[in-house]
Backbone as JSON Lines, residues from 0, in Angstrom:
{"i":0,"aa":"X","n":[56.89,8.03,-23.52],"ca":[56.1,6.89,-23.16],"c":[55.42,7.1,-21.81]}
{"i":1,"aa":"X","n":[56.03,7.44,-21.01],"ca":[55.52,7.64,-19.57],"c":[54.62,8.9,-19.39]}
{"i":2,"aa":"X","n":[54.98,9.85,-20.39],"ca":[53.86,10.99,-20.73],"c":[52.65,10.31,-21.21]}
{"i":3,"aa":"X","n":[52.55,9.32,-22.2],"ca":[51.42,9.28,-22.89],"c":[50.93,8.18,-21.6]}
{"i":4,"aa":"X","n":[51.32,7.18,-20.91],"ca":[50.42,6.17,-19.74],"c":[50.3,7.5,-18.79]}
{"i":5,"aa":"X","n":[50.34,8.12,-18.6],"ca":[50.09,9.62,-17.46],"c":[48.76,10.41,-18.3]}
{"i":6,"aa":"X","n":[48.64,10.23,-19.17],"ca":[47.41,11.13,-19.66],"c":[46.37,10.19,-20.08]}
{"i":7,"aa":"X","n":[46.87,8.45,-20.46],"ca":[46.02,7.59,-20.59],"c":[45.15,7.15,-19.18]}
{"i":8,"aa":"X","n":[45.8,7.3,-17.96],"ca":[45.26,6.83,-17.11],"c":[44.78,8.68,-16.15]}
{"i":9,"aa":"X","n":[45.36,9.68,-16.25],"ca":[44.09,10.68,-16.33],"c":[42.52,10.48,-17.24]}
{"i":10,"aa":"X","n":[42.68,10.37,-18.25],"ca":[41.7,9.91,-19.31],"c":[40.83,8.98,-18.14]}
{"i":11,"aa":"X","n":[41.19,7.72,-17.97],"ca":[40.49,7.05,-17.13],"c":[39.86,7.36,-16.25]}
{"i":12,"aa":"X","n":[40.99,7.78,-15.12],"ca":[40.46,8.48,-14.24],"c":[38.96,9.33,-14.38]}
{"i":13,"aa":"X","n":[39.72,10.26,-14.98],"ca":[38.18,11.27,-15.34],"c":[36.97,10.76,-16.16]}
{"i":14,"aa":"X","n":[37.28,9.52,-16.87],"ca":[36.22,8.64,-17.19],"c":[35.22,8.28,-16.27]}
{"i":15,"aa":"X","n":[36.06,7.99,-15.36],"ca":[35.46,7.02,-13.66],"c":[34.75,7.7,-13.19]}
{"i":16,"aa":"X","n":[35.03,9.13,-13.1],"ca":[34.6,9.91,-11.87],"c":[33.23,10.79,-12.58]}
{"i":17,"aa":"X","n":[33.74,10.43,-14.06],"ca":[32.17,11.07,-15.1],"c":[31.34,10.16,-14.8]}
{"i":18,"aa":"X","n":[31.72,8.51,-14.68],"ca":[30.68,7.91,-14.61],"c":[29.88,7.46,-13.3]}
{"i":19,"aa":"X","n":[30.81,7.84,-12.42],"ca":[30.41,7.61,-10.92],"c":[29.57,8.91,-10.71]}
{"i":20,"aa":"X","n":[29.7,10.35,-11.4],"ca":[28.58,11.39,-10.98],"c":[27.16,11.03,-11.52]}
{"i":21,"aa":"X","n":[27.44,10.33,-12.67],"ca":[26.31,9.98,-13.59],"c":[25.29,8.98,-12.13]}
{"i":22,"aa":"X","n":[26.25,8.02,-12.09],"ca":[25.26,6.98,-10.99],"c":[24.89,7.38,-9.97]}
{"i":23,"aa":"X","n":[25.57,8.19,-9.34],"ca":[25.15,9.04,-8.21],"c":[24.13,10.08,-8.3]}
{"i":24,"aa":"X","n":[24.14,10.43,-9.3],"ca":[22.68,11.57,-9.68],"c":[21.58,10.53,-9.94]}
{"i":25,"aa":"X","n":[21.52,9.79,-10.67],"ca":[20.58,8.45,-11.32],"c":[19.79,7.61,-10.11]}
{"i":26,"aa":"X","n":[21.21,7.78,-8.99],"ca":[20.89,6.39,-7.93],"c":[19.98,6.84,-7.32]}
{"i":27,"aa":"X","n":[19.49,8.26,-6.44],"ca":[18.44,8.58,-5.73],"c":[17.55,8.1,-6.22]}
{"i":28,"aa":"X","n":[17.05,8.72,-7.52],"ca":[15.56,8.41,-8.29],"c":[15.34,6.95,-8.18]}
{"i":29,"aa":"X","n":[16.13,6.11,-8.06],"ca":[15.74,4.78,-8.66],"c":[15.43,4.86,-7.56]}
{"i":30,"aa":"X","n":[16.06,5.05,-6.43],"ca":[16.01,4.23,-4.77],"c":[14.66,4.78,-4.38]}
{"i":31,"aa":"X","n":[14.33,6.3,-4.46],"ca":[12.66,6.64,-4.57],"c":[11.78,5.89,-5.23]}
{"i":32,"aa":"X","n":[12.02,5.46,-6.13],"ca":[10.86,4.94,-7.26],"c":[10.77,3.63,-6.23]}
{"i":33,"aa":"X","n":[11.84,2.8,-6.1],"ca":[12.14,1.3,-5.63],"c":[11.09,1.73,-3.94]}
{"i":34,"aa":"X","n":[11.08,2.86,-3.7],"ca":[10.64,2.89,-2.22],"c":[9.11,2.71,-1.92]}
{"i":35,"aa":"X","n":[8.49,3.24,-2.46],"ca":[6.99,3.65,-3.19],"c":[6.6,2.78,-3.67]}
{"i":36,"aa":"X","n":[6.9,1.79,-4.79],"ca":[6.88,0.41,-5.3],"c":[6.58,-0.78,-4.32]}
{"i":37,"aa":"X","n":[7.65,-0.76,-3.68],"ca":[7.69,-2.07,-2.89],"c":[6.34,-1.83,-1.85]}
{"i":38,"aa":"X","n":[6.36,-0.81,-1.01],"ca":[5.27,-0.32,-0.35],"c":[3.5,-0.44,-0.81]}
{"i":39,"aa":"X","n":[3.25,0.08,-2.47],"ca":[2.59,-0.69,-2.89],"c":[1.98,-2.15,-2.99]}
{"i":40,"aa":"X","n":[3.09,-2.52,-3.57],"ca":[3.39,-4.2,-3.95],"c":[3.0,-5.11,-2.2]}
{"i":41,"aa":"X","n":[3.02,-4.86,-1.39],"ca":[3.04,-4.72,-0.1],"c":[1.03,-4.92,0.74]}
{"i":42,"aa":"X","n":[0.93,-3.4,0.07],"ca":[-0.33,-3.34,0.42],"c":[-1.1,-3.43,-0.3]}
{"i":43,"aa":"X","n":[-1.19,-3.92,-1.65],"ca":[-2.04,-4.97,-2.5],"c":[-2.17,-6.32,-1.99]}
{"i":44,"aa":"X","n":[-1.13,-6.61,-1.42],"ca":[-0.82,-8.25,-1.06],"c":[-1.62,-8.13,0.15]}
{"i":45,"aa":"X","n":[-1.42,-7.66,1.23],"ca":[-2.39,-7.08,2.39],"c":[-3.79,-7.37,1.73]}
{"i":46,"aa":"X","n":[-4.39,-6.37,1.46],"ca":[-6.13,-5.65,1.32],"c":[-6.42,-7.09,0.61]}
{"i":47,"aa":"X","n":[-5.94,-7.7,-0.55],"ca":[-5.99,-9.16,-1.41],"c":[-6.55,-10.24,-0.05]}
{"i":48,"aa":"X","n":[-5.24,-9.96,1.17],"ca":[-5.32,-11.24,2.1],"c":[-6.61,-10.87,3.25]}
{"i":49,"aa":"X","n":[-7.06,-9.67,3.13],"ca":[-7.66,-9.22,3.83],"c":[-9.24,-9.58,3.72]}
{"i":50,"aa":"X","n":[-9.41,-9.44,2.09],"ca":[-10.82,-9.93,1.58],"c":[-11.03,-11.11,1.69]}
{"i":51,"aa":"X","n":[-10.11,-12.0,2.01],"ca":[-10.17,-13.85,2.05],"c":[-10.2,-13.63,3.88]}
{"i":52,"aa":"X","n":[-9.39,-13.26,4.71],"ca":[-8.9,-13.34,5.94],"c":[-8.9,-12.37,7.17]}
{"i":53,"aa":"X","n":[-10.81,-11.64,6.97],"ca":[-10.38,-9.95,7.74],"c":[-10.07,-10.18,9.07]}
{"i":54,"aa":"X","n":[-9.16,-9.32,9.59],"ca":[-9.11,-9.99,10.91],"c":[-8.52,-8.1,11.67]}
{"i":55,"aa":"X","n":[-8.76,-7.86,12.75],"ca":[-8.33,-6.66,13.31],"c":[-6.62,-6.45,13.16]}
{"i":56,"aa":"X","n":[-6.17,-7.73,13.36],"ca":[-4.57,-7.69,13.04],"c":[-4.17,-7.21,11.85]}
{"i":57,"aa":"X","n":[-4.58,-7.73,10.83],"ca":[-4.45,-7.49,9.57],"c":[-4.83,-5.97,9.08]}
{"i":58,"aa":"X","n":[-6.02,-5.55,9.84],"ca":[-6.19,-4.51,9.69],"c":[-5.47,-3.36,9.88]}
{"i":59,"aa":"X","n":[-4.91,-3.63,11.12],"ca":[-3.69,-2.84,11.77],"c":[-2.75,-2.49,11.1]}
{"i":60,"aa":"X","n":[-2.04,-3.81,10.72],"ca":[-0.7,-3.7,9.34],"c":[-1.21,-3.12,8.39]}
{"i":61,"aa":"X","n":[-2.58,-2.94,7.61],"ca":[-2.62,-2.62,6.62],"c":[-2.68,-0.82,6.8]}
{"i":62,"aa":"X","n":[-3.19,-0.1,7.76],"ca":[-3.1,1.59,7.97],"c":[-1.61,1.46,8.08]}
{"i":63,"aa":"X","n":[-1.11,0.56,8.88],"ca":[0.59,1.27,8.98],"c":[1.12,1.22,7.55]}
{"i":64,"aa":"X","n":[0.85,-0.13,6.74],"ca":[1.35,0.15,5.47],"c":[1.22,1.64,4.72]}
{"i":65,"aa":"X","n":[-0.36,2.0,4.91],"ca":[-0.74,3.53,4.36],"c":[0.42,4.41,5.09]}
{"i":66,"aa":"X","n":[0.34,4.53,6.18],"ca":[1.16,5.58,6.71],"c":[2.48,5.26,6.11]}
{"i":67,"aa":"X","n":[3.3,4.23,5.98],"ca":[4.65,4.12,5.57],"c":[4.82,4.94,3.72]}
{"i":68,"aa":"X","n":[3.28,4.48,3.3],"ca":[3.11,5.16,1.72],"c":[3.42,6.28,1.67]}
{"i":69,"aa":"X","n":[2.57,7.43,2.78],"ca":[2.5,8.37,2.95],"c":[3.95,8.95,3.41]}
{"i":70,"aa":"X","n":[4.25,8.77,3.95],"ca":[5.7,9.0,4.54],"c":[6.5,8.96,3.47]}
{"i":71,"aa":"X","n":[6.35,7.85,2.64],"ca":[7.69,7.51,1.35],"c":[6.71,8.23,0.22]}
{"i":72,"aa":"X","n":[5.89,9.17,0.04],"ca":[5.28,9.82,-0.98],"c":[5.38,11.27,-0.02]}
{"i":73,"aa":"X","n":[5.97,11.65,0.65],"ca":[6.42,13.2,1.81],"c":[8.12,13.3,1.45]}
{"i":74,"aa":"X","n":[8.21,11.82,1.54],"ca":[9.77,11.72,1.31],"c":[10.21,11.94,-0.22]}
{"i":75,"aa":"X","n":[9.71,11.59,-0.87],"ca":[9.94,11.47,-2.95],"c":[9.37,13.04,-2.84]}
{"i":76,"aa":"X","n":[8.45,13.72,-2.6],"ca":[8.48,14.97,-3.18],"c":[9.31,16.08,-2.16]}
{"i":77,"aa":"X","n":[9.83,15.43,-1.15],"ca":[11.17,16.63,-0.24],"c":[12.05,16.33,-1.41]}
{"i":78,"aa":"X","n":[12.36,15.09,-1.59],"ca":[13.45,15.01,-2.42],"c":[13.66,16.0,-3.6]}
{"i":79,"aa":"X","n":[12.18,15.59,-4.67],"ca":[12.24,16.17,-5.47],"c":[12.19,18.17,-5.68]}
{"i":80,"aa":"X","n":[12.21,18.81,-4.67],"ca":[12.56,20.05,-3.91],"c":[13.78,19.97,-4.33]}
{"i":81,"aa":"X","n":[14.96,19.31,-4.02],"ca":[16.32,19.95,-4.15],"c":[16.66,19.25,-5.61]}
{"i":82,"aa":"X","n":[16.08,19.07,-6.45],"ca":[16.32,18.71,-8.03],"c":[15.93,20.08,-8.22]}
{"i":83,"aa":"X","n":[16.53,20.0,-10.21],"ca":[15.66,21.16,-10.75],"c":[15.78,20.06,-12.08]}
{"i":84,"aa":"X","n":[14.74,20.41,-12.71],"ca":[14.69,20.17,-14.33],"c":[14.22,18.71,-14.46]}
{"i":85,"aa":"X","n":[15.01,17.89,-15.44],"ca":[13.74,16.83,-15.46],"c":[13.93,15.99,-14.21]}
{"i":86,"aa":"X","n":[14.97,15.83,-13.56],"ca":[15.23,14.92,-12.14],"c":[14.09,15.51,-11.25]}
{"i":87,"aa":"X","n":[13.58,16.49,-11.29],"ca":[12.63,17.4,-10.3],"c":[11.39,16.81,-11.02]}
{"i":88,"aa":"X","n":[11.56,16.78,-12.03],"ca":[9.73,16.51,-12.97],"c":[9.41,15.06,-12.64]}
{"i":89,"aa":"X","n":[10.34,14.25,-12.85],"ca":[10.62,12.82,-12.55],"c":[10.04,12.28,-11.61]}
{"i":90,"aa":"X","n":[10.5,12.85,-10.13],"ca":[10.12,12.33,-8.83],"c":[8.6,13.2,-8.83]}
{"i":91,"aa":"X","n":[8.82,14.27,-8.91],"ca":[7.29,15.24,-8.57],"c":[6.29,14.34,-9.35]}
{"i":92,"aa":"X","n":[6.14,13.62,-10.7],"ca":[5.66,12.89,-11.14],"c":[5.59,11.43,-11.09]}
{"i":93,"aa":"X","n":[6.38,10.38,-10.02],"ca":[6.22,9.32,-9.56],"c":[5.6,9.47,-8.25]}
{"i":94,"aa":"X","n":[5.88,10.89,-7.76],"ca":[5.19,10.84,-6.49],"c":[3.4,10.92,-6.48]}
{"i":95,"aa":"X","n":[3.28,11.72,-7.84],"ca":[1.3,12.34,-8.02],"c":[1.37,10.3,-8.66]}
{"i":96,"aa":"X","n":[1.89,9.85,-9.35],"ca":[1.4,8.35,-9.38],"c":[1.03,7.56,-8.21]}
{"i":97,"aa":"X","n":[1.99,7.28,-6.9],"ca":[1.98,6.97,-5.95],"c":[1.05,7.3,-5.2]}
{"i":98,"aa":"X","n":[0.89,8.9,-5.52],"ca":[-0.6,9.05,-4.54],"c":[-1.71,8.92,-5.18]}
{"i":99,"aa":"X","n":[-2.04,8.87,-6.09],"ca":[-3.59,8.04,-7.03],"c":[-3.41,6.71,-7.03]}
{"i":100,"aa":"X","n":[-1.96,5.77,-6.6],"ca":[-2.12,4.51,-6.56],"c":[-2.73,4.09,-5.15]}
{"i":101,"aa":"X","n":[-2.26,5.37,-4.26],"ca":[-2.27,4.97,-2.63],"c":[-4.0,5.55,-2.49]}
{"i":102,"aa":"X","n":[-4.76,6.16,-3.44],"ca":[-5.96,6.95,-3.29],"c":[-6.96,5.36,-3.9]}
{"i":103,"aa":"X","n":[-6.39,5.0,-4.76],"ca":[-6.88,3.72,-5.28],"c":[-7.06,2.23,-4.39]}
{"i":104,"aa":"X","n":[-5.95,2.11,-4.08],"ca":[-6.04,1.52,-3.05],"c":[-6.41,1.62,-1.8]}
{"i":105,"aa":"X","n":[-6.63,2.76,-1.17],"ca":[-7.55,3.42,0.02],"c":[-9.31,3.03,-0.26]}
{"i":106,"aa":"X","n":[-9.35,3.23,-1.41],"ca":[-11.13,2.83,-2.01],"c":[-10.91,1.18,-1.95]}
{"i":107,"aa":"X","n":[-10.14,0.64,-1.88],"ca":[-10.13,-1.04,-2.38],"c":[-10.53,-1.2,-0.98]}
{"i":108,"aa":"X","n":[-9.63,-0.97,-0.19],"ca":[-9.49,-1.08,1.09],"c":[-10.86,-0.59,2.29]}
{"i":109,"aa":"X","n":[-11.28,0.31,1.64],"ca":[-12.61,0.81,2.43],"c":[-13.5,-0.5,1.69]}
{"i":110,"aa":"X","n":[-13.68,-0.34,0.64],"ca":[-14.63,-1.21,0.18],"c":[-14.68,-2.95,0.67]}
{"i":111,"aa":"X","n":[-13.47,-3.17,1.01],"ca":[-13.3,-4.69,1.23],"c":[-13.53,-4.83,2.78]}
{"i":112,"aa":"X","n":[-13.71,-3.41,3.71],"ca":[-13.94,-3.32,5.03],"c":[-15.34,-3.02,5.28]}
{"i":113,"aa":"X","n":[-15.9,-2.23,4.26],"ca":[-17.77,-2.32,4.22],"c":[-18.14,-4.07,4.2]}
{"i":114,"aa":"X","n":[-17.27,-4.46,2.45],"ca":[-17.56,-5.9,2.48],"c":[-17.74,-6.84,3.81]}
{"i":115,"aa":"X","n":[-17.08,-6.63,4.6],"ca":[-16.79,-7.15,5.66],"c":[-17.88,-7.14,6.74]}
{"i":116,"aa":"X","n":[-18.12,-5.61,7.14],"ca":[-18.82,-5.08,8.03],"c":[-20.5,-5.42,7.66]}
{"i":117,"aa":"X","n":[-20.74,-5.66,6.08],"ca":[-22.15,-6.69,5.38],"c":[-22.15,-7.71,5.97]}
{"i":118,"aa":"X","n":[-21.5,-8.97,5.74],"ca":[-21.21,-9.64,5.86],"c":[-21.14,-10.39,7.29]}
{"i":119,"aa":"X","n":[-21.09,-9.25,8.11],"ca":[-20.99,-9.39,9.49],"c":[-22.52,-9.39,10.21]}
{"i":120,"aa":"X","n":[-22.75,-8.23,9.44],"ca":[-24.21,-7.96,9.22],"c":[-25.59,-8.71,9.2]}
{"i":121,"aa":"X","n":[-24.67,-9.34,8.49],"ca":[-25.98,-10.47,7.34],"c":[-25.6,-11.67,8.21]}
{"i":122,"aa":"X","n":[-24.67,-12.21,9.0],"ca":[-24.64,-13.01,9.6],"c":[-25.37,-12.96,11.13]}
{"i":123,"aa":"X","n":[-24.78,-11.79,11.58],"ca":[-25.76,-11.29,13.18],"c":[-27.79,-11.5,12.59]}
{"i":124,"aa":"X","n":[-27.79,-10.67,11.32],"ca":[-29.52,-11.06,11.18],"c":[-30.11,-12.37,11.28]}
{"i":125,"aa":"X","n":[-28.88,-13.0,10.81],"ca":[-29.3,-14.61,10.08],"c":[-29.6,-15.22,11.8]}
{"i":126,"aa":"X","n":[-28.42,-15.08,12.08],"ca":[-29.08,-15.74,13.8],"c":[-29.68,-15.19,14.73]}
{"i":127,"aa":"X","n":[-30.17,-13.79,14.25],"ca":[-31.24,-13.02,14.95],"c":[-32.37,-13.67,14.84]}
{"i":128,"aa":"X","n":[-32.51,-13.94,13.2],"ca":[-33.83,-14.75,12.63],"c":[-34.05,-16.09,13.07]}
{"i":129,"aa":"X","n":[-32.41,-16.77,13.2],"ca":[-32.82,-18.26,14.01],"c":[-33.57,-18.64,15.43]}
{"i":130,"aa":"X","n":[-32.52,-17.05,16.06],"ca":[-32.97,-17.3,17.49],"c":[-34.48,-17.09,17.57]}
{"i":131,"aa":"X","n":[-35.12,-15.63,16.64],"ca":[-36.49,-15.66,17.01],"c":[-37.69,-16.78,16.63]}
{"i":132,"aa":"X","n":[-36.84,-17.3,15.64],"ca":[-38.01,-18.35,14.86],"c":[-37.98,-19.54,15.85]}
{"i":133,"aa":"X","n":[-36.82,-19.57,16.59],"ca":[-37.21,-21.16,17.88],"c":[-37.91,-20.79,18.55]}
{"i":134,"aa":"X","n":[-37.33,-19.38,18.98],"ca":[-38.22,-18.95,20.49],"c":[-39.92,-18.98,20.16]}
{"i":135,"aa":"X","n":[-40.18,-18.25,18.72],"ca":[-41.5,-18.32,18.25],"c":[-42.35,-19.89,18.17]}
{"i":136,"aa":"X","n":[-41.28,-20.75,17.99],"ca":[-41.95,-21.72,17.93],"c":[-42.22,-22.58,19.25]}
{"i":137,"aa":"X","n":[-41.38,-22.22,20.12],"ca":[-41.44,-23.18,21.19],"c":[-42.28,-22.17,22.15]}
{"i":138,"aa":"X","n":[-42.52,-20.83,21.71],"ca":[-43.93,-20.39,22.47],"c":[-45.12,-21.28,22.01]}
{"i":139,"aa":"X","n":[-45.22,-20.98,20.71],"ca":[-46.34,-21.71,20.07],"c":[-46.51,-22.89,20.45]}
{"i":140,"aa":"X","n":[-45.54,-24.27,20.55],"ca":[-45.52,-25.35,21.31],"c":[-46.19,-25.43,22.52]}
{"i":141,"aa":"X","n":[-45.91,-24.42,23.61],"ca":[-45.89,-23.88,24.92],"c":[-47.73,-23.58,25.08]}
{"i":142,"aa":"X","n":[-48.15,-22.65,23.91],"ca":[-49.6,-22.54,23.82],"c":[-50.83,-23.5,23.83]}
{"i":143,"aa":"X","n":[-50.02,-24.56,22.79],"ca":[-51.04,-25.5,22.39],"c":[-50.65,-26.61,23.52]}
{"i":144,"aa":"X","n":[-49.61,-26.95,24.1],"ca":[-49.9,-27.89,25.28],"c":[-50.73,-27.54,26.28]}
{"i":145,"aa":"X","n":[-50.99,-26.01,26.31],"ca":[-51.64,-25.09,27.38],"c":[-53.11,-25.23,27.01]}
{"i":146,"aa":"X","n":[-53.55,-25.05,26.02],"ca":[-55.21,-25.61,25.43],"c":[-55.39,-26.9,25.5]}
{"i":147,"aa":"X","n":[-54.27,-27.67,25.78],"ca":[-54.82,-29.39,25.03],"c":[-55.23,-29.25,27.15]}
């Protein structure tokens, strides 16, 4: 009896420790994937608040967000270096996602900062045009009191 609870709870044991290597090989990848993700999720919400709200602050946070991408897309493919086989294909391939998501979003982001820099544009003309059309007129005013 005490033989067979001695090999039932080896059994276990080595159950545990099969399934604790399993999670421990598994857990990196997720925690990469989860890293890259959130960072995304992040700077969509940014460039989104940016097109309603541009402001130099905002701007600021939003390159550091890039750089943190960049960093956690340097970091997922070091990682994926000391894998081999599909754990190596895995990350090497969430990381080329991450960087066409972070290349995608770099174009959103330029584009919503041209938007901006129009916009800025079109407003400096608009009161370029106001200021000259008073000044034009209150010469003209200025003329004809000068003939009368």
């Amino acid at each position: 009896m005490a033989t067979l609870l001695g090999s039932r709870a080896r059994a276990a044991s080595s159950a545990l420790v099969l399934v604790a290597a399993v999670l421990a090989a598994a857990l990196p990848s997720a925690c990469s994937r989860a890293k890259g993700a959130e960072t995304v999720e992040t700077l969509e919400a940014q460039i989104a608040q940016y097109r309603r709200e541009p402001s130099d602050a905002l701007a600021a946070r939003i390159d550091a967000s890039f750089a943190r991408l960049d960093a956690e897309i340097a970091e997922i493919r070091a990682d994926a270096e000391t894998k081999t086989g599909s754990a190596r294909a895995e990350d090497e391939t969430y990381a080329e996602q991450l960087a066409e998501r972070r290349a995608a979003l770099r174009k959103d982001y330029y584009g919503a900062r041209v938007e901006t820099a129009a916009e800025a544009a079109k407003d400096a003309a608009k009161k370029l045009g106001e200021s000259l059309g008073k000044g034009l007129e209150q010469a003209g005013e200025k003329l004809q009191d000068a003939v009368r």
